[in-house]
C-alpha positions in Angstrom: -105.9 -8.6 -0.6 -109.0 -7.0 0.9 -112.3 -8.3 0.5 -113.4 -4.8 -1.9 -110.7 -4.9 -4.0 -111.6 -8.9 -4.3 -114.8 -7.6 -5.1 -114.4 -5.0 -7.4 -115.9 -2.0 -4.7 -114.6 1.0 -6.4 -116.5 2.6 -4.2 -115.1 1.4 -0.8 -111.3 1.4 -2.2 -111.6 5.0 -3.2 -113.0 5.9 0.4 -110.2 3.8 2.0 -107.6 6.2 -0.1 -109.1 9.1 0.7 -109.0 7.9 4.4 -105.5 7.1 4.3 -104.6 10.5 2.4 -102.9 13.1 5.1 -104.3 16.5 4.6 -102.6 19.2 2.8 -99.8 20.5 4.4 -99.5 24.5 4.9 -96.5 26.0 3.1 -94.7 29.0 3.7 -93.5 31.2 0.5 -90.5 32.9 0.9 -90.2 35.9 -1.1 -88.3 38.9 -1.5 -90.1 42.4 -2.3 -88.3 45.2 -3.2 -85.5 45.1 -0.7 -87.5 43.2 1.6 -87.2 39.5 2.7 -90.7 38.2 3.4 -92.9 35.1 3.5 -96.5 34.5 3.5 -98.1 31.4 4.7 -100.5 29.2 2.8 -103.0 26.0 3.2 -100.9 24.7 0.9 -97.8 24.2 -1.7 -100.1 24.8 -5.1 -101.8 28.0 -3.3 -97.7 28.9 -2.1 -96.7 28.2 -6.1 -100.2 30.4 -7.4 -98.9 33.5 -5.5 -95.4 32.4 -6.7 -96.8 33.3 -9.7 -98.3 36.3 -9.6 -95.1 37.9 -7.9 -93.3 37.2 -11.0 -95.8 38.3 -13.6 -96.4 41.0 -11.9 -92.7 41.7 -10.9 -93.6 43.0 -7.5 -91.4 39.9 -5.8 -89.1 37.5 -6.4 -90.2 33.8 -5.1 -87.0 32.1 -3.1 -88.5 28.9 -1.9 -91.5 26.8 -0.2 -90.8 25.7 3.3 -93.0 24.1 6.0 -94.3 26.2 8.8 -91.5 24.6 11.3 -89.0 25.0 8.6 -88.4 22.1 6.3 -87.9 22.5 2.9 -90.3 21.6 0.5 -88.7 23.3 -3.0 -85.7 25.1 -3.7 -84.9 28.2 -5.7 -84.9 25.5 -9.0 -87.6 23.3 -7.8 -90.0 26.9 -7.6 -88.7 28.5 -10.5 -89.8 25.0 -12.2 -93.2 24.8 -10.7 -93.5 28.4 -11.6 -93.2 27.9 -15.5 -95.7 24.6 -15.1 -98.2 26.8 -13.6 -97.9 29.4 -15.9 -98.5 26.9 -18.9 -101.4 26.0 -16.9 -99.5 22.0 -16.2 -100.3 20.6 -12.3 -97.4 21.7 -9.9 
């Protein structure tokens, strides 16, 4: 154990965690609109899932899924559609 978690330092755990917390990674939305297959990069997956959003209350686009910038997948056709409804009922993504 560490000597501020010994001593109860709040203080200096919660800066050691935010130290050890990567930084958000960027998302690309992949979207189709109209006939169109498009994507729009973001700083991250809850900004990706807000414009997600839009597209479907709006019904200008039709979210497919969140990938990294190089690619990997980050959520599904399910796994948006989900985080979709949750933002919409105003729940964390």
């Amino acid at each position: 154990m560490t000597a501020d978690f010994l001593a109860n330092d709040f203080a200096a755990i919660a800066r050691a965690m935010r130290r050890e917390t990567p930084p958000p990674q960027a998302a690309v939305l992949h979207f189709w609109d109209l006939s169109n297959f498009l994507t729009s990069e973001h700083e991250n997956v809850e900004v990706a899932v807000a414009e997600a959003y839009a597209f479907v209350v709006s019904d200008t686009g039709i979210p497919v899924r969140i990938t990294t910038p190089s690619g990997t997948m980050l959520m599904d056709t399910a796994a948006l559609a989900e985080a979709v409804i949750r933002y919409g009922e105003g729940m964390p993504t």
